[in-house]
N, CA, C and O atoms as a GROMACS GRO file, in nm:
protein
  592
    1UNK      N    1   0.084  -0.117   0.000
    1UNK     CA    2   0.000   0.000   0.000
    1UNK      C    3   0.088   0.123   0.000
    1UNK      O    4   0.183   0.128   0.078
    2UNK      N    5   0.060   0.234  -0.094
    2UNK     CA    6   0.128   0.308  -0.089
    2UNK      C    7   0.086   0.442   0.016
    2UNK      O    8  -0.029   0.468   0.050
    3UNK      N    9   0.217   0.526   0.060
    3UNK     CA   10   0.218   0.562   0.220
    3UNK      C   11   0.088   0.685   0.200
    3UNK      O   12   0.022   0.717   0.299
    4UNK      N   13   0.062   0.745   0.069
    4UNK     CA   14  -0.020   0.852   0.090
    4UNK      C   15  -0.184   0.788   0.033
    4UNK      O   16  -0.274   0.869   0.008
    5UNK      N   17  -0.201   0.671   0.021
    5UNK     CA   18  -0.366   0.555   0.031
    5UNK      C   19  -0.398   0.623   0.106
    5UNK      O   20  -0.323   0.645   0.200
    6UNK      N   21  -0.538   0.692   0.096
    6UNK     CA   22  -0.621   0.680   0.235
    6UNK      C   23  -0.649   0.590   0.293
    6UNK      O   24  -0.686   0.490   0.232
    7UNK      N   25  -0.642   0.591   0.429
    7UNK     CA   26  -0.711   0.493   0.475
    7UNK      C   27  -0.843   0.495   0.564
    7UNK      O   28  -0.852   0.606   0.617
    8UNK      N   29  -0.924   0.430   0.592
    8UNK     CA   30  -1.018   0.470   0.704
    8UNK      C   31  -1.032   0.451   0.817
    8UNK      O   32  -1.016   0.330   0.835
    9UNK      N   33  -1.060   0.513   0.933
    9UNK     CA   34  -0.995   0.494   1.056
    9UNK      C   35  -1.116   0.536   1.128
    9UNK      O   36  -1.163   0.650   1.132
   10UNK      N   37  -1.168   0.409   1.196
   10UNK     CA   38  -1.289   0.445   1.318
   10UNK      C   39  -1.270   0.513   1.455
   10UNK      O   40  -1.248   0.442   1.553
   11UNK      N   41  -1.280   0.688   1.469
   11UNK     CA   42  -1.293   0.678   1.584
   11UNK      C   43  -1.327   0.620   1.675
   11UNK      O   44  -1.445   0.584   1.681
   12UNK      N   45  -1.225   0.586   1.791
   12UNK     CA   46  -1.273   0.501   1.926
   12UNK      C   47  -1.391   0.593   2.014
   12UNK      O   48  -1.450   0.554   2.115
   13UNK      N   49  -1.407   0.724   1.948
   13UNK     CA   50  -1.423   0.795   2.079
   13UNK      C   51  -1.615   0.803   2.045
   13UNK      O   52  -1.709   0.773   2.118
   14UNK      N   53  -1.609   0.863   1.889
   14UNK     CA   54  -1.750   0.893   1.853
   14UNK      C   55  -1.818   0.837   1.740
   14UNK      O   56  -1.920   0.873   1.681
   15UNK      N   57  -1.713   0.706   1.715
   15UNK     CA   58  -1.730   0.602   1.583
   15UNK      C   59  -1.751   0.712   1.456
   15UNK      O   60  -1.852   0.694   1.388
   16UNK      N   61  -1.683   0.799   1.429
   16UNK     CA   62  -1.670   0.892   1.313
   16UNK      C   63  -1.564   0.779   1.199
   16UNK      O   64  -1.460   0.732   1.245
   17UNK      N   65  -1.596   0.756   1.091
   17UNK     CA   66  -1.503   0.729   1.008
   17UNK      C   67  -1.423   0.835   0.956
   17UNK      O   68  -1.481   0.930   0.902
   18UNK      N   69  -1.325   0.833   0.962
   18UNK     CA   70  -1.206   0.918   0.886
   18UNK      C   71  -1.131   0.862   0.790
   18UNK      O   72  -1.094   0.745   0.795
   19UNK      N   73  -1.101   0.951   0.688
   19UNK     CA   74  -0.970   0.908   0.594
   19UNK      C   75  -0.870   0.958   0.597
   19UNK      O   76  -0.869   1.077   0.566
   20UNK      N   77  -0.730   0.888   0.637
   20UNK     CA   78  -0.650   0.973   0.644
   20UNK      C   79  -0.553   0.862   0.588
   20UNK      O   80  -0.559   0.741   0.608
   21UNK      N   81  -0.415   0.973   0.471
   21UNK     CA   82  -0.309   0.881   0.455
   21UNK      C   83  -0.227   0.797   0.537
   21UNK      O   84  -0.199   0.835   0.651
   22UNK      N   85  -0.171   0.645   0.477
   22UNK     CA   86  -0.108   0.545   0.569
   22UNK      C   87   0.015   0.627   0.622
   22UNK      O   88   0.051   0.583   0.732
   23UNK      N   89   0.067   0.699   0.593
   23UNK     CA   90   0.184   0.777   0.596
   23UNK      C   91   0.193   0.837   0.752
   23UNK      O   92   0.282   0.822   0.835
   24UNK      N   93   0.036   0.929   0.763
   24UNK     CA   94  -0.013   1.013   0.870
   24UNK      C   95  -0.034   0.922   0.976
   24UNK      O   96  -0.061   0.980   1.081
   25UNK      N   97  -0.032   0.766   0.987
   25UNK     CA   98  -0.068   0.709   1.095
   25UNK      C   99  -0.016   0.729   1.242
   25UNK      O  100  -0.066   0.722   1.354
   26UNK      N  101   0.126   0.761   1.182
   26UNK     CA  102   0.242   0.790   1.326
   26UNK      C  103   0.266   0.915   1.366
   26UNK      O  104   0.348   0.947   1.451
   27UNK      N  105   0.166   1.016   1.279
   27UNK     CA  106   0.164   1.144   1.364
   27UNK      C  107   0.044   1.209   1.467
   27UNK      O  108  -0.016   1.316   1.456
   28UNK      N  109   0.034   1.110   1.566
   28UNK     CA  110  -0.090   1.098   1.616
   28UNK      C  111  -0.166   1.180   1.593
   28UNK      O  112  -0.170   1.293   1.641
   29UNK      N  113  -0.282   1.102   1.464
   29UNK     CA  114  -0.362   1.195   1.410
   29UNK      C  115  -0.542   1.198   1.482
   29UNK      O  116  -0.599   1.100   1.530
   30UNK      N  117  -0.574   1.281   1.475
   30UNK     CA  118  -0.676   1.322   1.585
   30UNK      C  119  -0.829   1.313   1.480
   30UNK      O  120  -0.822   1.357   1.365
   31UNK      N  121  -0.969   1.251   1.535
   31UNK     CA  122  -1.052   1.255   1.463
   31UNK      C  123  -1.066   1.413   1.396
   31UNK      O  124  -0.994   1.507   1.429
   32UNK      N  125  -1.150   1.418   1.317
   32UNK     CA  126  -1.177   1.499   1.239
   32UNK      C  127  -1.298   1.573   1.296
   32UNK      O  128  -1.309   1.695   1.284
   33UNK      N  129  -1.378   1.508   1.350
   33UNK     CA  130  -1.558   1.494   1.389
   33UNK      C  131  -1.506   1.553   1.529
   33UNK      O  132  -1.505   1.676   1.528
   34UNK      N  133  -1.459   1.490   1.664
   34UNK     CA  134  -1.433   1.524   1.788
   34UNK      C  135  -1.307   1.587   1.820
   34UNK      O  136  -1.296   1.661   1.917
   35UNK      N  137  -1.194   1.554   1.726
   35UNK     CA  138  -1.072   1.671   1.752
   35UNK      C  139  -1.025   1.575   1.865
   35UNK      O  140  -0.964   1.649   1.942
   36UNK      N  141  -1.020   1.431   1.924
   36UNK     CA  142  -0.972   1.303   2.027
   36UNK      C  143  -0.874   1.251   1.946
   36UNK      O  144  -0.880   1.254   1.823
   37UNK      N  145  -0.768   1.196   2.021
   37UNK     CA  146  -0.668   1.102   1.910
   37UNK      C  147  -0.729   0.974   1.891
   37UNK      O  148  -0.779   0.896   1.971
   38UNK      N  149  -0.715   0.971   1.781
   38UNK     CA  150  -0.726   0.841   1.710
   38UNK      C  151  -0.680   0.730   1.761
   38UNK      O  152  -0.749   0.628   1.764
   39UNK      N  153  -0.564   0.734   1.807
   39UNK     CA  154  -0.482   0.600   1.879
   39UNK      C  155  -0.423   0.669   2.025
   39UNK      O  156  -0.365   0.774   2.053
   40UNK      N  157  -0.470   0.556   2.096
   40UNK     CA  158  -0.460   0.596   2.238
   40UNK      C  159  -0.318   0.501   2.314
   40UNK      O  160  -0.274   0.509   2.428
   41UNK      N  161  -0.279   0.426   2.218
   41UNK     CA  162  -0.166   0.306   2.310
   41UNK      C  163  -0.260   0.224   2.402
   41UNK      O  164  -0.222   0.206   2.518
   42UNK      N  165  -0.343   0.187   2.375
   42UNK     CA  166  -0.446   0.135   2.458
   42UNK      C  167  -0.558   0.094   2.412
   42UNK      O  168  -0.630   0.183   2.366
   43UNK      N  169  -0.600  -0.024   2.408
   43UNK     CA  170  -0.716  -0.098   2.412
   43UNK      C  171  -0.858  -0.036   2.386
   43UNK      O  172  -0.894   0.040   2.476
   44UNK      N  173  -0.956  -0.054   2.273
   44UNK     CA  174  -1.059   0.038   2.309
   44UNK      C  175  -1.175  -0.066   2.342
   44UNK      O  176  -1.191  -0.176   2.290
   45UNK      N  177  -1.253  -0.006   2.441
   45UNK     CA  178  -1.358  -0.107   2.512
   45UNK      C  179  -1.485  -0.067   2.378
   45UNK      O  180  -1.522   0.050   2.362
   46UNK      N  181  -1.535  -0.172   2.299
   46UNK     CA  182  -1.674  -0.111   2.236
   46UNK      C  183  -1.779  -0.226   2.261
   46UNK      O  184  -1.757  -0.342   2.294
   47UNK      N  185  -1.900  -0.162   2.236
   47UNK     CA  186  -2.023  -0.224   2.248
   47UNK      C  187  -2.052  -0.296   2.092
   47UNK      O  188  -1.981  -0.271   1.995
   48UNK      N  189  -2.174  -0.394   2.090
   48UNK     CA  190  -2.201  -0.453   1.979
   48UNK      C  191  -2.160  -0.365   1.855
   48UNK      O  192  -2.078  -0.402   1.772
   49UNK      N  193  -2.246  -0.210   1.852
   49UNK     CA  194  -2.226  -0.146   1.715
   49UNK      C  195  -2.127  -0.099   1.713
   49UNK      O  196  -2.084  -0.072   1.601
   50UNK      N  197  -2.054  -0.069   1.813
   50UNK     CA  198  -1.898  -0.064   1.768
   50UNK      C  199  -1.847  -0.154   1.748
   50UNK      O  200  -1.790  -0.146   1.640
   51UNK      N  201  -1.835  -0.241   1.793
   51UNK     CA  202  -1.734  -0.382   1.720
   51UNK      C  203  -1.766  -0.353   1.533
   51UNK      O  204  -1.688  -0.311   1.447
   52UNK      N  205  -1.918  -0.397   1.521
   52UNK     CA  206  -1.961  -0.431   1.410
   52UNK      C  207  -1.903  -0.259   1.288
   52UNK      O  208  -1.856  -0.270   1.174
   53UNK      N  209  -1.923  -0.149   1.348
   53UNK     CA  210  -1.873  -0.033   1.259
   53UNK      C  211  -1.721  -0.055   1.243
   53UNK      O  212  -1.675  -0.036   1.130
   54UNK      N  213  -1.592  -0.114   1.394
   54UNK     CA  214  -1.498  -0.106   1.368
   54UNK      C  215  -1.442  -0.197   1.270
   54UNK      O  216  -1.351  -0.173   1.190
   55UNK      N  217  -1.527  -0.333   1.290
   55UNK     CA  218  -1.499  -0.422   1.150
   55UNK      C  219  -1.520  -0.387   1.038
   55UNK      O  220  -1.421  -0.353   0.972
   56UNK      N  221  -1.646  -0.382   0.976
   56UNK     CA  222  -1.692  -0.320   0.846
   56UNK      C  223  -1.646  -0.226   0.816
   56UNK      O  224  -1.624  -0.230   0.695
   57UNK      N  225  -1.594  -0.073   0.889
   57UNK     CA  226  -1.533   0.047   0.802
   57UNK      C  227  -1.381   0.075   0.799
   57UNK      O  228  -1.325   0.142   0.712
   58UNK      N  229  -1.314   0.006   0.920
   58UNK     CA  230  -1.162   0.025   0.959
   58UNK      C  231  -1.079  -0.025   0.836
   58UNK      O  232  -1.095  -0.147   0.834
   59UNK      N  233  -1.010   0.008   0.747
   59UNK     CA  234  -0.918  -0.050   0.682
   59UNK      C  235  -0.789  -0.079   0.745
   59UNK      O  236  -0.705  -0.130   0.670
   60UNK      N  237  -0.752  -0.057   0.875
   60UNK     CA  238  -0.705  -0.124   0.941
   60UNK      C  239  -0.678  -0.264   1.011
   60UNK      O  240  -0.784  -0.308   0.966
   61UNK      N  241  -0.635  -0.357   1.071
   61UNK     CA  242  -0.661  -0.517   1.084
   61UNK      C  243  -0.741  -0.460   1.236
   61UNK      O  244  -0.757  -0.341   1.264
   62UNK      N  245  -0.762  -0.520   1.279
   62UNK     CA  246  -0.846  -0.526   1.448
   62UNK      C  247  -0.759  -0.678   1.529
   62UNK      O  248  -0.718  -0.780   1.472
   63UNK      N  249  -0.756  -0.659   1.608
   63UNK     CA  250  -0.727  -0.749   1.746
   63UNK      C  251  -0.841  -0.765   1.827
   63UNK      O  252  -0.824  -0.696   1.927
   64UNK      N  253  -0.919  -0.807   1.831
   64UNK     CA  254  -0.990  -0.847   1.921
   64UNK      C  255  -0.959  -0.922   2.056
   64UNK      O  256  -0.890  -1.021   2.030
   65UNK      N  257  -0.976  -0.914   2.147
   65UNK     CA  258  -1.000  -0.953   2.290
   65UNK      C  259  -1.112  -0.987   2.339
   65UNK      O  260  -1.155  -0.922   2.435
   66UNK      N  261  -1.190  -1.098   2.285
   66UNK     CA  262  -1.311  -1.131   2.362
   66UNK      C  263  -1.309  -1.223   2.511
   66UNK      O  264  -1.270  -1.338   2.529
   67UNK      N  265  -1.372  -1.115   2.617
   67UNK     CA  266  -1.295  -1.168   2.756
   67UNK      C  267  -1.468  -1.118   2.817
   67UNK      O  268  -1.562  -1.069   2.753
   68UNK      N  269  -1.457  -1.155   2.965
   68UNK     CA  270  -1.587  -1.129   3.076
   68UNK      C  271  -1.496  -1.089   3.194
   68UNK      O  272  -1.396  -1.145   3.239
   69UNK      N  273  -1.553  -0.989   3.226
   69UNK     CA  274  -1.526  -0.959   3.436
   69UNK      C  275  -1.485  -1.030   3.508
   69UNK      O  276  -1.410  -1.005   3.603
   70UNK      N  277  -1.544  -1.168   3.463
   70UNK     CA  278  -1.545  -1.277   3.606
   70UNK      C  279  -1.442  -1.310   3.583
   70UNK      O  280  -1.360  -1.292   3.673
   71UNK      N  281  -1.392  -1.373   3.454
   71UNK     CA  282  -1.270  -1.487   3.394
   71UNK      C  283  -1.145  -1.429   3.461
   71UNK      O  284  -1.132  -1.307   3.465
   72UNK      N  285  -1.072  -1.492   3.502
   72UNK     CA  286  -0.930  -1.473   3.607
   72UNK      C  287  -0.866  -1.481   3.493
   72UNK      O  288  -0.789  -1.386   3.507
   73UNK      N  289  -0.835  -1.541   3.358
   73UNK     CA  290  -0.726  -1.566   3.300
   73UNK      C  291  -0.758  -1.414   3.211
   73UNK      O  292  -0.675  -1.335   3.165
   74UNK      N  293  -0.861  -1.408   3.208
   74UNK     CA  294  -0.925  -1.267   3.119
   74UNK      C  295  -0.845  -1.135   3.198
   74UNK      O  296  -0.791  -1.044   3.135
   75UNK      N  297  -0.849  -1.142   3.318
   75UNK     CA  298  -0.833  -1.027   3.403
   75UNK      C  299  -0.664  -1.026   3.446
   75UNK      O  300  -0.618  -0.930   3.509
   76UNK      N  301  -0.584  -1.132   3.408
   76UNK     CA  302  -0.445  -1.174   3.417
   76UNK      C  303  -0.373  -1.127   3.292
   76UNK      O  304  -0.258  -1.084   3.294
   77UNK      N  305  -0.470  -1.142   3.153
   77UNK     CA  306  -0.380  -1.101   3.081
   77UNK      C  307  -0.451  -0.957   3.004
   77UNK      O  308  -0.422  -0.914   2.893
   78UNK      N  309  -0.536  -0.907   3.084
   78UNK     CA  310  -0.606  -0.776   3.028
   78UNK      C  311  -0.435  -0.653   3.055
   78UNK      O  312  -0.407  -0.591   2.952
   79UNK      N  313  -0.380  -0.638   3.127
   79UNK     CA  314  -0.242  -0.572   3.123
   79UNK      C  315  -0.143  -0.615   2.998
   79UNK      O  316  -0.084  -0.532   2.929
   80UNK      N  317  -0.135  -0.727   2.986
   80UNK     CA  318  -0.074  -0.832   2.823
   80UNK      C  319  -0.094  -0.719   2.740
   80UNK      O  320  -0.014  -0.637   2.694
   81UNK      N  321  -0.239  -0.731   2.728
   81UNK     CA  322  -0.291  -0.696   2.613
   81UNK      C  323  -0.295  -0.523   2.573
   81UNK      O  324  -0.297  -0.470   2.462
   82UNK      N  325  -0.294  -0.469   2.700
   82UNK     CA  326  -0.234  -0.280   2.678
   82UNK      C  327  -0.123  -0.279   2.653
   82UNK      O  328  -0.077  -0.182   2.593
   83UNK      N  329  -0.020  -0.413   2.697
   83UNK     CA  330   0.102  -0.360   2.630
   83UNK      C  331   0.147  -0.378   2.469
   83UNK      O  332   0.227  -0.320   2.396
   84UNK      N  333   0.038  -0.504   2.450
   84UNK     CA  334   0.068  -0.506   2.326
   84UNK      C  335  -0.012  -0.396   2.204
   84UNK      O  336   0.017  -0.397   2.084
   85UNK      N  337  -0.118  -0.305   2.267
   85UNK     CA  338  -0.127  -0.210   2.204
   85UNK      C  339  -0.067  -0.113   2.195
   85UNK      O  340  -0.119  -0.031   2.118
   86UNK      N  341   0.061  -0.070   2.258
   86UNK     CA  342   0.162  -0.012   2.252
   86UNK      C  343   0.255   0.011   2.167
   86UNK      O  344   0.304   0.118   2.132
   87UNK      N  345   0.290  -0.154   2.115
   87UNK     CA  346   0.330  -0.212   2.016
   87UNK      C  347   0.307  -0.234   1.931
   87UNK      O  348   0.392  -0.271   1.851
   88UNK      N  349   0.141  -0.220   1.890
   88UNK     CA  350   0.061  -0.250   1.778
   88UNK      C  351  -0.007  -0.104   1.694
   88UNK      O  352  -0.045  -0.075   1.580
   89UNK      N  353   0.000  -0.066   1.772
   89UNK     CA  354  -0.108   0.082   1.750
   89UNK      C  355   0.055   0.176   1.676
   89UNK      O  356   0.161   0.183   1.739
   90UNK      N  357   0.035   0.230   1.553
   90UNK     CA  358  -0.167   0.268   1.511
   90UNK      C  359  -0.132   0.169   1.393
   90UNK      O  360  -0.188   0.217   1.295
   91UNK      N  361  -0.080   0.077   1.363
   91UNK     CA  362  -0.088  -0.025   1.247
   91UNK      C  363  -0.209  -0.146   1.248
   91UNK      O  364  -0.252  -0.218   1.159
   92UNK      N  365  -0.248  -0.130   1.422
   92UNK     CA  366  -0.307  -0.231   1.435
   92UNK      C  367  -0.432  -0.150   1.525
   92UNK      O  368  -0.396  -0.090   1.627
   93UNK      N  369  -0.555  -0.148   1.492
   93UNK     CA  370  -0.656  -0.129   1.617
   93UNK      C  371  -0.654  -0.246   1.730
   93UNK      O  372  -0.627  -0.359   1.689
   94UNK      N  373  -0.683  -0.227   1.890
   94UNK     CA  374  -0.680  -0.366   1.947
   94UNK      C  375  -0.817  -0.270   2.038
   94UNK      O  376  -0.823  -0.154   2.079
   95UNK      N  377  -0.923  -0.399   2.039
   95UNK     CA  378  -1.041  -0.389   2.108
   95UNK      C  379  -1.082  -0.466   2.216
   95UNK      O  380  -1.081  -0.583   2.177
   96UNK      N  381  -1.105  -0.462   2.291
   96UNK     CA  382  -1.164  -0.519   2.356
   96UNK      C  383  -1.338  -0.553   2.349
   96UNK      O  384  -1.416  -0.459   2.332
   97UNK      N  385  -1.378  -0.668   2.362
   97UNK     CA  386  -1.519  -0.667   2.365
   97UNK      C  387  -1.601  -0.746   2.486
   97UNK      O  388  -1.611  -0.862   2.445
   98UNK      N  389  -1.653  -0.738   2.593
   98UNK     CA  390  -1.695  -0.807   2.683
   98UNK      C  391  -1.822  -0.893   2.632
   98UNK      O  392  -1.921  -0.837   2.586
   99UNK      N  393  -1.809  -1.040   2.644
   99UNK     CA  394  -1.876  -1.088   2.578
   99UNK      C  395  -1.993  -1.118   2.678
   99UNK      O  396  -2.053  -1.220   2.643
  100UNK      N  397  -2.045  -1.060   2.794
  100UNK     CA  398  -2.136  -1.063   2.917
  100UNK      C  399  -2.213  -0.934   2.875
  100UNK      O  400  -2.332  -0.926   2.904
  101UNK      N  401  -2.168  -0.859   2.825
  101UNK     CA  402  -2.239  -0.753   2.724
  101UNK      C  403  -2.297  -0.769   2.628
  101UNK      O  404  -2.400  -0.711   2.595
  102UNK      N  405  -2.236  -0.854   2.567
  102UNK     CA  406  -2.270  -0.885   2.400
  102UNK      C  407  -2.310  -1.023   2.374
  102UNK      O  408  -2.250  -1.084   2.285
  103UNK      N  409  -2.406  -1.081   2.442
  103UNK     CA  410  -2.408  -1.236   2.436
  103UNK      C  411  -2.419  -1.252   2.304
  103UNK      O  412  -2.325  -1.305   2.244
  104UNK      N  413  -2.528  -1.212   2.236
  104UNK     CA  414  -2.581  -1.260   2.100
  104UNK      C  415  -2.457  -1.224   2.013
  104UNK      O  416  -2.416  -1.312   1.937
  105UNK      N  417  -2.406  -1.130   2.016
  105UNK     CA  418  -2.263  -1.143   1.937
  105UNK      C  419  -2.141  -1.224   1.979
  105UNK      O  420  -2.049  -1.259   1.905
  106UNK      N  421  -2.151  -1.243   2.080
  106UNK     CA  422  -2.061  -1.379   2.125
  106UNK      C  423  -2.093  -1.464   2.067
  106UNK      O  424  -1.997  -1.512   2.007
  107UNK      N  425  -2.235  -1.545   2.039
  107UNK     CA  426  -2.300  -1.657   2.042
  107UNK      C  427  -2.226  -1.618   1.830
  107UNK      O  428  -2.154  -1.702   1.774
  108UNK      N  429  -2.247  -1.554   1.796
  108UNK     CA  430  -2.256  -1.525   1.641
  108UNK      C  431  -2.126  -1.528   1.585
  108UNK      O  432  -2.093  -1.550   1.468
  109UNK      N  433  -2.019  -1.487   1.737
  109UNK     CA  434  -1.888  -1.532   1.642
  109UNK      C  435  -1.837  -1.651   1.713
  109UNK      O  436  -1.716  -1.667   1.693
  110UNK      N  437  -1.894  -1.744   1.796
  110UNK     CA  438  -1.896  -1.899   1.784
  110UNK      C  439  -1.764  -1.853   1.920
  110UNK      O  440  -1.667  -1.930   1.923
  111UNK      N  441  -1.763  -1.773   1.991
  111UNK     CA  442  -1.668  -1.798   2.102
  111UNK      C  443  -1.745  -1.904   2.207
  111UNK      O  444  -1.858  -1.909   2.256
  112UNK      N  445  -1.590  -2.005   2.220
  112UNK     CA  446  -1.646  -2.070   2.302
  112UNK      C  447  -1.588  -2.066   2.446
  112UNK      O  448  -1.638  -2.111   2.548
  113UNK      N  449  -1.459  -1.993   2.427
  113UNK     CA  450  -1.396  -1.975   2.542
  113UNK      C  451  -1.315  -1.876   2.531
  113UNK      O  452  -1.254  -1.840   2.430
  114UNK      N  453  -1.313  -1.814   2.679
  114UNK     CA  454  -1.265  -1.684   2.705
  114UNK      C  455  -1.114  -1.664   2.820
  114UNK      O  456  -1.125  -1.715   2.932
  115UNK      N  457  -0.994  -1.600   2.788
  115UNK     CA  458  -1.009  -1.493   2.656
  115UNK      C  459  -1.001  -1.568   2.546
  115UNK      O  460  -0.945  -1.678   2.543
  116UNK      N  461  -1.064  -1.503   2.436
  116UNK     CA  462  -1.026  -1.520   2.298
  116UNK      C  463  -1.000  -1.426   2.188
  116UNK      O  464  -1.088  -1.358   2.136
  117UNK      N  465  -0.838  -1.422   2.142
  117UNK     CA  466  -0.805  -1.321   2.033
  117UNK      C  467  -0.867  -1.330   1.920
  117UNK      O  468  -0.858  -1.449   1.892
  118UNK      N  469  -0.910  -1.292   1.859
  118UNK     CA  470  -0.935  -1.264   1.680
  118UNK      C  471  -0.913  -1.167   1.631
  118UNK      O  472  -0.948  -1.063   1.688
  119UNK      N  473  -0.833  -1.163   1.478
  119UNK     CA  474  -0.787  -1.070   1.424
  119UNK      C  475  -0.857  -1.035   1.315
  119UNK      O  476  -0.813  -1.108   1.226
  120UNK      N  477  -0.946  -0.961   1.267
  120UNK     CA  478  -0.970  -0.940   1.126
  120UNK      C  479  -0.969  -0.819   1.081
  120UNK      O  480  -0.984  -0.712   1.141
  121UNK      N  481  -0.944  -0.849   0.932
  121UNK     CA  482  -0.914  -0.784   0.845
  121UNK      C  483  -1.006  -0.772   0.710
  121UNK      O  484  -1.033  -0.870   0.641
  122UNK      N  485  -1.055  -0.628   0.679
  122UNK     CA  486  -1.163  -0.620   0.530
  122UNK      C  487  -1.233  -0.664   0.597
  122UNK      O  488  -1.310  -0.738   0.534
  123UNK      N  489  -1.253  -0.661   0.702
  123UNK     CA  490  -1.424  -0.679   0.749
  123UNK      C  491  -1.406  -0.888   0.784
  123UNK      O  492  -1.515  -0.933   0.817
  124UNK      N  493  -1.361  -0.932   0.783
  124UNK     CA  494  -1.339  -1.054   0.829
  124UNK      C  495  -1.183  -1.145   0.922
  124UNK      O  496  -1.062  -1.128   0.912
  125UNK      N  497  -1.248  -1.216   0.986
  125UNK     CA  498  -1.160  -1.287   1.018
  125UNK      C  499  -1.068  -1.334   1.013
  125UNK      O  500  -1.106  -1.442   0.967
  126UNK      N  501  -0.951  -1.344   1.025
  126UNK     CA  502  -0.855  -1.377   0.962
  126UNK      C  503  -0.773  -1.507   1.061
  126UNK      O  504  -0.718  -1.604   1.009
  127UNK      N  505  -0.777  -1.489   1.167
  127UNK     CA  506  -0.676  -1.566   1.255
  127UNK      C  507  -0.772  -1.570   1.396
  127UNK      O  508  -0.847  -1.476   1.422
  128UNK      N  509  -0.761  -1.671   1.471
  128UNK     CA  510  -0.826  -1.688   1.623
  128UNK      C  511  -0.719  -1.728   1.735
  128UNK      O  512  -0.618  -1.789   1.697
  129UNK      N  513  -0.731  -1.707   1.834
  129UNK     CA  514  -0.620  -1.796   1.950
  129UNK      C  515  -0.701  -1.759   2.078
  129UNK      O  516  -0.711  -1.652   2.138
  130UNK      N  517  -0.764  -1.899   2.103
  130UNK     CA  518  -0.843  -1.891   2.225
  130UNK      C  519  -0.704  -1.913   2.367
  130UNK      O  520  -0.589  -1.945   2.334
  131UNK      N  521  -0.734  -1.894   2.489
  131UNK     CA  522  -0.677  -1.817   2.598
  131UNK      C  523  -0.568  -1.740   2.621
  131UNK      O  524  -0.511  -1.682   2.528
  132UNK      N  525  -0.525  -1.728   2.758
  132UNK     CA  526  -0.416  -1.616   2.796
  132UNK      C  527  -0.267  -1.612   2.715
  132UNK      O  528  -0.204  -1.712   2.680
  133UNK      N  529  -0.237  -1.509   2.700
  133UNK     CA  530  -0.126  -1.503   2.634
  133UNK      C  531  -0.053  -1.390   2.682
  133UNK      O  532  -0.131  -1.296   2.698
  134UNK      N  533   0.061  -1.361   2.711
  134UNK     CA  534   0.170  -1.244   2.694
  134UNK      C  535   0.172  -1.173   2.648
  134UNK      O  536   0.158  -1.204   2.529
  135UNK      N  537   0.186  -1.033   2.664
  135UNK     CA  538   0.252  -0.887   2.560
  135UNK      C  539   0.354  -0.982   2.447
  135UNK      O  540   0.305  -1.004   2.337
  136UNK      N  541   0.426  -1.010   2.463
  136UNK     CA  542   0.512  -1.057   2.327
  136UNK      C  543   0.483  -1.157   2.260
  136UNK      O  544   0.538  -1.171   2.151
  137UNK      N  545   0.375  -1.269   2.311
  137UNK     CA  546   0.332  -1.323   2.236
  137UNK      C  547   0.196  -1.317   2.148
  137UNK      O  548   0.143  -1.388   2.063
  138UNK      N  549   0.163  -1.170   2.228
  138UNK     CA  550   0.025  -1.148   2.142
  138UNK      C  551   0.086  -1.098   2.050
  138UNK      O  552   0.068  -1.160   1.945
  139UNK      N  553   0.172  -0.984   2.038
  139UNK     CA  554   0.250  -0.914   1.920
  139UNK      C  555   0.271  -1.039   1.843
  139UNK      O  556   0.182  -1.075   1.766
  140UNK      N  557   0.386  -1.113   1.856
  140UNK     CA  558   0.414  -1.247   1.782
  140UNK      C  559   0.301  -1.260   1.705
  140UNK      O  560   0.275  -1.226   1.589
  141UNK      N  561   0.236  -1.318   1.792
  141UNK     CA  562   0.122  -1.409   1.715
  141UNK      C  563   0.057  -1.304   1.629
  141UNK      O  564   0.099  -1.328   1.516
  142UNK      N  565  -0.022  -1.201   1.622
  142UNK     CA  566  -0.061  -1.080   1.558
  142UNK      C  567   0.031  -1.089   1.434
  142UNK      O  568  -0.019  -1.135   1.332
  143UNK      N  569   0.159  -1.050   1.432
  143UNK     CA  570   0.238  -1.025   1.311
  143UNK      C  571   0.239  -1.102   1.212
  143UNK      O  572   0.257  -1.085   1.091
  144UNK      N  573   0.215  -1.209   1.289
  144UNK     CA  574   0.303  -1.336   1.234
  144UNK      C  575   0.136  -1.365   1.146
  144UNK      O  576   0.148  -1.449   1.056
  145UNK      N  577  -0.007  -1.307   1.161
  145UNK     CA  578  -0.105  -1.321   1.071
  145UNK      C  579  -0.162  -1.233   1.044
  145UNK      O  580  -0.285  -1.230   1.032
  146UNK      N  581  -0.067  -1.120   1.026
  146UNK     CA  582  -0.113  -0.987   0.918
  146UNK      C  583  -0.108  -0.981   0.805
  146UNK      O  584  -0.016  -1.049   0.761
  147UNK      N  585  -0.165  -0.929   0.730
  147UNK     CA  586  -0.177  -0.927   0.556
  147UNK      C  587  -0.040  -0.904   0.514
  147UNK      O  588   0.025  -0.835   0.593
  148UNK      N  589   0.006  -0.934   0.436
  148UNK     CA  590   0.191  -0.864   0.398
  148UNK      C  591   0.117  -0.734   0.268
  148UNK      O  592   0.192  -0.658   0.208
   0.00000   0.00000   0.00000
């Protein structure tokens, strides 16, 4: 992709789609609609229609984190997982989605156990890895099934 592509980029803050060149990703660029940064180094918590807007409009890949409150391994590697948005962001969106919130969308993307990563990309799926994992091995694993 070449560095001046637009790309589209879902605000975390007010689900505004933006276009902005791949180039501009690393100058923390700020919605357009709310004037919030775009990438926070950090995890964004969304509800059903956010998941579903950040999939369908992001030309970005997504990380998903589908985890619950209760789950101990969920709540062990919820720190993992800010660090690896550290590392990931802004090439990578990483979300979080509580699936005690979202049953029927739990039930729809067939999680059967929590945590569970999924990565997609163009609006689909691309890669899964059900439980806890590490800051370096979520990166790992992430890279290692990104689009080239």
């Amino acid at each position: 992709m070449d560095a001046t592509t637009p790309l589209h980029v879902v605000c975390p803050h007010c689900g505004t789609t933006n276009r902005l060149a791949a180039d501009a990703l690393g100058s923390a660029p700020d919605c357009g609609r709310c004037h919030r940064a775009l990438f926070t180094g950090a995890p964004v918590s969304l509800d059903e229609a956010g998941f579903r807007k950040t999939i369908e409009k992001s030309d970005l890949p997504v990380l998903v984190d589908f985890w619950a409150p209760w789950c101990g391994p969920c709540r062990t590697m919820a720190p993992q997982f800010e660090a690896a948005a550290r590392e990931l962001e802004p090439r990578v969106r990483l979300v979080k989605l509580n699936t005690e919130e979202a049953p029927a969308l739990s039930a729809a993307m067939n999680i059967r156990s929590i945590p569970t990563l999924a990565l997609f990309s163009g609006g689909r799926e691309i890669a899964r890895q059900p439980g806890a994992m590490g800051a370096a091995d979520i990166v790992r694993w992430a890279r290692g099934h990104l689009p080239r």
